[in-house]
C-alpha positions as CSV (number, residue, x, y, z in Angstrom):
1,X,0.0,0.0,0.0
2,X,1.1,3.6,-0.8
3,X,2.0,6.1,1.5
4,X,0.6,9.2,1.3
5,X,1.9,12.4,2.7
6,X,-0.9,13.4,4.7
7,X,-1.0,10.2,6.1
8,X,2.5,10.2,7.5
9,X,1.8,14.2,8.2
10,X,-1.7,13.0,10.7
11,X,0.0,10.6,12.3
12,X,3.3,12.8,13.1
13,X,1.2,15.4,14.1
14,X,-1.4,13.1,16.5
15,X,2.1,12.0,17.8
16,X,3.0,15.6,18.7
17,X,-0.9,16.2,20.3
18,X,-0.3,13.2,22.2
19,X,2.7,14.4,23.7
20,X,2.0,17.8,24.1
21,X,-1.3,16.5,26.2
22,X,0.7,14.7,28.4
23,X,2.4,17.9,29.4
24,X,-0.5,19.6,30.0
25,X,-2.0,16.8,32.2
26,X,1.5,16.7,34.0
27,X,0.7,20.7,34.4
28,X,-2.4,20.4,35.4
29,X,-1.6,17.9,38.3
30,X,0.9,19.9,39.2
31,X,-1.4,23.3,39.7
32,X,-4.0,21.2,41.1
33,X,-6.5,21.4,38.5
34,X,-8.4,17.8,39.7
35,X,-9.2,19.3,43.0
36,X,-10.9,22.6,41.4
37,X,-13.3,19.6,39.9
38,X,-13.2,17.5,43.0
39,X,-11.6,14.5,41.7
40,X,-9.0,13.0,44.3
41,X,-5.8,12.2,43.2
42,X,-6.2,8.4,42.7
43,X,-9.3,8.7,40.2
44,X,-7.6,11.7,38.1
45,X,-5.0,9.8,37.8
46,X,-7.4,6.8,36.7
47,X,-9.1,9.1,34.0
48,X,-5.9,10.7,33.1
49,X,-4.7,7.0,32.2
50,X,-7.4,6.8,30.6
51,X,-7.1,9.3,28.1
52,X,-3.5,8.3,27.5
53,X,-4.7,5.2,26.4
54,X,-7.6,5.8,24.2
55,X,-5.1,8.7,22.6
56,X,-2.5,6.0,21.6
57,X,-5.3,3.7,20.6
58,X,-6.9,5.9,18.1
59,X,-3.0,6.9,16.9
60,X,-2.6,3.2,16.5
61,X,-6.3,2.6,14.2
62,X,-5.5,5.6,12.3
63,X,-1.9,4.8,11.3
64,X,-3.3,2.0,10.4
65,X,-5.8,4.2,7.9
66,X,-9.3,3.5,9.9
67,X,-11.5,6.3,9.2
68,X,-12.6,5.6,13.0
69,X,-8.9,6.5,14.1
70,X,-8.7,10.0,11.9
71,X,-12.2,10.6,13.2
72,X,-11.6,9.8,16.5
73,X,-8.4,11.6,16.3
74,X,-10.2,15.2,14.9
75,X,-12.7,14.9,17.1
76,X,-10.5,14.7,20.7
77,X,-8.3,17.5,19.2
78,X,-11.3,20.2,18.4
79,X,-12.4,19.2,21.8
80,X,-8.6,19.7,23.6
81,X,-8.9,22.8,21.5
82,X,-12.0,24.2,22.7
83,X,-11.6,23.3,26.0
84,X,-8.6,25.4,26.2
85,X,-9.7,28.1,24.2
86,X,-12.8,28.3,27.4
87,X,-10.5,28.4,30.0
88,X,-8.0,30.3,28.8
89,X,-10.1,33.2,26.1
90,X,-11.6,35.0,29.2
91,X,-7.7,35.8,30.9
92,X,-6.6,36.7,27.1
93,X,-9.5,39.3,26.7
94,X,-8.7,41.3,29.8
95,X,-7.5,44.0,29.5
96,X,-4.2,45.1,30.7
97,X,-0.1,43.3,30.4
């Protein structure tokens, strides 16, 4: 089967997002982001897992070209992306340094 760039260019780039998200969980833990939601540690870590896993598995189904994986892949990226663009638009807006 052919290789096609934008195959190898989703796949480099969901590997990128994936690690990128791990730093921002790490972050997260760090400024204790689970307790503003009231998650102990144990079960954010659990979900955090979680993710992790699901994020490799849909890297794994779309480098294997499942429409599922791409999918799967677009769909937890716009929602990484909105997510931060929520929390973090209202700081950016502010006025001031």
């Amino acid at each position: 089967m052919k290789s096609s760039r934008w195959h190898q260019l989703s796949i480099a780039s969901a590997v990128f997002f994936a690690g990128f998200s791990a730093v921002h969980l790490i972050d997260d833990f760090i400024f204790g982001v689970p307790a503003q939601f009231h998650l102990a540690a144990p079960v954010a870590m659990f979900l955090a897992l979680a993710y992790m896993i699901a994020l490799v598995g849909l890297i794994v189904a779309a480098s294997q070209r499942s429409p599922g994986g791409y999918l799967g892949l677009t769909v937890a990226g716009l929602l990484i992306f909105l997510a931060q663009l929520l929390k973090r638009a209202p700081v950016m807006l502010q006025p001031g340094p």
